[in-house]
N, C-alpha and C positions, 0 to 999 in steps of 0.2 A: 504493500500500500504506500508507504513511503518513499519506494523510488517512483511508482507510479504518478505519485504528487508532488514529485520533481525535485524531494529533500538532498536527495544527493546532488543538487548541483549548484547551490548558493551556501552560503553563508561560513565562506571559509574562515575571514578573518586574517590574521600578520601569520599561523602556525606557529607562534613563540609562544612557551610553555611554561609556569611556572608550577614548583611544589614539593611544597616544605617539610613533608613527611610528616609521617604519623604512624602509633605502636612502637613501641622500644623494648629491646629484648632485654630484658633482666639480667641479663648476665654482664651485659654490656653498656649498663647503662646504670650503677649501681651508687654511682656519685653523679649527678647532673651538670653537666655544664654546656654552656653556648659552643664550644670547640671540639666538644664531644660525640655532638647529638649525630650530627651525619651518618657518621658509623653504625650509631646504634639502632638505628629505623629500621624496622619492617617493612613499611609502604615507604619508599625512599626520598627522598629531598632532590633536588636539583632543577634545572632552567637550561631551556633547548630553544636558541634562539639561529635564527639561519640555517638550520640543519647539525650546527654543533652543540653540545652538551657541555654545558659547566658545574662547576660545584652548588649552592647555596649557600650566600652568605648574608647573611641579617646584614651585615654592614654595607652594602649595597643597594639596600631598598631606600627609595626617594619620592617622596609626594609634592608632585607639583600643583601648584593651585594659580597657575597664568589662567585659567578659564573658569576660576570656581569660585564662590560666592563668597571665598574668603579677601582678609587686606594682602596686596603684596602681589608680589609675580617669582615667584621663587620656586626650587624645587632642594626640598630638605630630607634627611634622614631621621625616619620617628623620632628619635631621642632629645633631638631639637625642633621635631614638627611642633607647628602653632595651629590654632583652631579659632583665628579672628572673624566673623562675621561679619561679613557687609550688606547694607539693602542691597536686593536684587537688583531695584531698577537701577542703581547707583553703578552696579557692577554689569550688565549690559551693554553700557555707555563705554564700558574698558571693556568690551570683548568677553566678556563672562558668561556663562551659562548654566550653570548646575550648580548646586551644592556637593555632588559630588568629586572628592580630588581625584586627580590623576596618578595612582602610586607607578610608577614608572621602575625598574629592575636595570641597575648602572653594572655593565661589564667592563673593567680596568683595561683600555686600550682598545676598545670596542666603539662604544658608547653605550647609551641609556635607551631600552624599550619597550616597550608596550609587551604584556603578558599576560596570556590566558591561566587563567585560574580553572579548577573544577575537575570531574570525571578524566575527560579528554587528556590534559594535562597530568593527571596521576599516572594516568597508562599508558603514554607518550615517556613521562621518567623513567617507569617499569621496564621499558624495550630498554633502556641504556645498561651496555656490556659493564662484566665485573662485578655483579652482586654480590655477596658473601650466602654464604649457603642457609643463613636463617632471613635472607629478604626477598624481597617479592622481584621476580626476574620474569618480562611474560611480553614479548615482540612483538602481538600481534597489532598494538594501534600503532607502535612507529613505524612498523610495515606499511599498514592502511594510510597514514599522512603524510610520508614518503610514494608511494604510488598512485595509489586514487585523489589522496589528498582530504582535506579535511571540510566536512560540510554538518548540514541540519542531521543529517544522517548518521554519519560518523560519530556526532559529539552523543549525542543520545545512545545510539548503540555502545560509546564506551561507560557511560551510568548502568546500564544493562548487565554489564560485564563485570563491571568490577564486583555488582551488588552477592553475588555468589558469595565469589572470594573473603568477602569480609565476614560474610556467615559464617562462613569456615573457621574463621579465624576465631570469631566471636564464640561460637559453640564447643570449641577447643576449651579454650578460658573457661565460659563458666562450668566445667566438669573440673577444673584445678580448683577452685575456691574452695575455700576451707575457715567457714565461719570461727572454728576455735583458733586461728591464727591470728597475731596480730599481723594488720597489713597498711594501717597509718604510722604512719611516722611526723610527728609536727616539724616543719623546718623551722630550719633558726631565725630568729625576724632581727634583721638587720636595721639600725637607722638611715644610714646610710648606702648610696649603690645605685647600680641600673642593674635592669632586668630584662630579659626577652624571652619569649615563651612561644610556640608555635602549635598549630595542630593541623588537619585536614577535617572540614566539615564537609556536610556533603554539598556542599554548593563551591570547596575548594579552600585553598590556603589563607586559614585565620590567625592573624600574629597582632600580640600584643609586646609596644613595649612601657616602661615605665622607668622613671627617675625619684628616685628617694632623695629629700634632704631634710636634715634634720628631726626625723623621724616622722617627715609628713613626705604625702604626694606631691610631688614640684611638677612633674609631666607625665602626661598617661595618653599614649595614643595608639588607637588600633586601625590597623587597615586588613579590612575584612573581603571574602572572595568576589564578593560584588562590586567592591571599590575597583579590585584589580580587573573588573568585566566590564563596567559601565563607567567609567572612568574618560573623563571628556580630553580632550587635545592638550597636549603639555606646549612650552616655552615655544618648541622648534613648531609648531600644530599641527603635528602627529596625531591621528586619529587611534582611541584609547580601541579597545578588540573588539568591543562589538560594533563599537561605530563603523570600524572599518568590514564587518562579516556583515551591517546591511548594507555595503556599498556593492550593485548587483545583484542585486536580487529583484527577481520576475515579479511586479506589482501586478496583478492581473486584473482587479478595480481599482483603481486610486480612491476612490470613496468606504474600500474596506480593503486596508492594507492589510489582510491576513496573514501576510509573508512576511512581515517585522515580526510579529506576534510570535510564527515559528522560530526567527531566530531568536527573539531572545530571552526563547522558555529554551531552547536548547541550550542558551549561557548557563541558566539559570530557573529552577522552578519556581522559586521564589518570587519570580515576578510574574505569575500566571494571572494573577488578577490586578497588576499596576501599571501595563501594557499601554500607553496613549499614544495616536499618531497623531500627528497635526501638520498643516499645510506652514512649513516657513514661510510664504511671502504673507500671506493673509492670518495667519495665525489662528487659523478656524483650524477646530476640534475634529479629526475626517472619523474617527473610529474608537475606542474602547472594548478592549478585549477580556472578560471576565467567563469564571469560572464560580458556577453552584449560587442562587439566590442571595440577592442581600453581599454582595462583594464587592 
């Protein structure tokens, strides 16, 4: 039905991939730390930009807000990311558009790009050679976005896929648990410090970081899997990944653009019912795509 309806042929997107991993094996991971973590992943970390594979590094990540509703035209690293707000119509007038920032992924000698978050992205890191023999090793979406390449189809089909596997995983686990064990441990609370912490949700890589001083919060900022999807044009106006996966795509009414709708419930399910198209020159309202009464 879906290639019938033509999902395999829009909505590709840059194919630059991020993901931060997630599940740590115990053995390997028995003191935490940020230098650590790579190694110790089950669902593995890493970012595939042009066809090559890099490591992840928290130091790296950069949120741009040239286009977002915030003050400033900058692009910073969370630990000194700001969250100033400014009137919309204020920031329109400067080129703005969203409140959503642009977190943007800086390769040292490369430069800085645009990166898909989610499904697609786990199983794109997955195909990358070298796994150690307790992480997740499994070819078949780097094959598929290297060959056919990556569309409405593909990115769904990889949420499809992975969902087994984590079962596995999951169902594994709770047959270990063993209520009479202790299995908290409180960590030690620091005044002082930064911190970064990562996971994979199912909409993709959610990382938080945070700054301690003096035994309060000084800086707290998260950039979540939808930031790194829906994420509007940075400094250079580089279109953020889904902007650029509806560029091309077969409008077949323009009065019910239901092919934006598919791409960007394939970024993201989370936005099955906040879906709006609207005509840029005239600013009228073309469509609303919702899901089950009352949404």
């Amino acid at each position: 039905f879906a290639m019938a309806a033509g999902l395999d042929t829009y909505g590709a997107g840059w194919n630059n991939y991020i993901a931060t991993g997630t599940y740590f094996h115990p053995e390997h991971y028995a003191r935490p730390t940020i230098e650590g973590r790579n190694a110790a992943l089950i669902a593995r970390s890493g970012v595939y930009v042009n066809g090559q594979f890099y490591d992840f590094d928290q130091a790296n990540v950069r949120e741009d807000v040239t286009h977002s509703f915030y003050e400033g035209s900058y692009a910073l690293h969370p630990f000194e990311g700001r969250t100033e707000p400014i009137d919309p119509e204020v920031g329109r007038r400067q080129g703005k558009y969203t409140w959503a920032k642009a977190p943007r992924y800086l390769i040292p000698g490369v430069g800085s790009h645009p990166v898909e978050a989610g499904p697609l992205a786990r199983q794109v890191i997955a195909g990358r050679p070298g796994a150690a023999d307790w992480q997740d090793y499994d070819p078949l979406f780097l094959d598929a976005v290297t060959t056919v390449g990556p569309s409405v189809l593909v990115r769904v089909m990889a949420r499809m896929h992975e969902a087994p596997k984590y079962y596995k995983l999951v169902r594994k686990w709770l047959d270990q648990i063993n209520l009479h064990e202790k299995f908290y441990i409180k960590p030690k609370e620091l005044p002082e410090g930064r911190g970064f912490g990562s996971t994979e949700a199912a909409r993709g890589s959610l990382s938080d970081w945070i700054v301690l001083k003096d035994g309060k919060i000084e800086n707290y900022q998260v950039v979540t899997p939808t930031a790194w999807n829906i994420g509007p044009r940075d400094g250079r106006d580089v279109n953020g990944p889904m902007e650029q996966a509806f560029l091309g795509a077969p409008i077949a009414d323009p009065n019910d653009p239901v092919e934006l709708g598919h791409v960007a419930r394939s970024y993201d399910s989370c936005l099955v019912c906040t879906v709006h198209a609207y005509d840029e020159k005239t600013g009228k309202e073309l469509a609303q795509f919702r899901i089950g009464e009352g949404a």
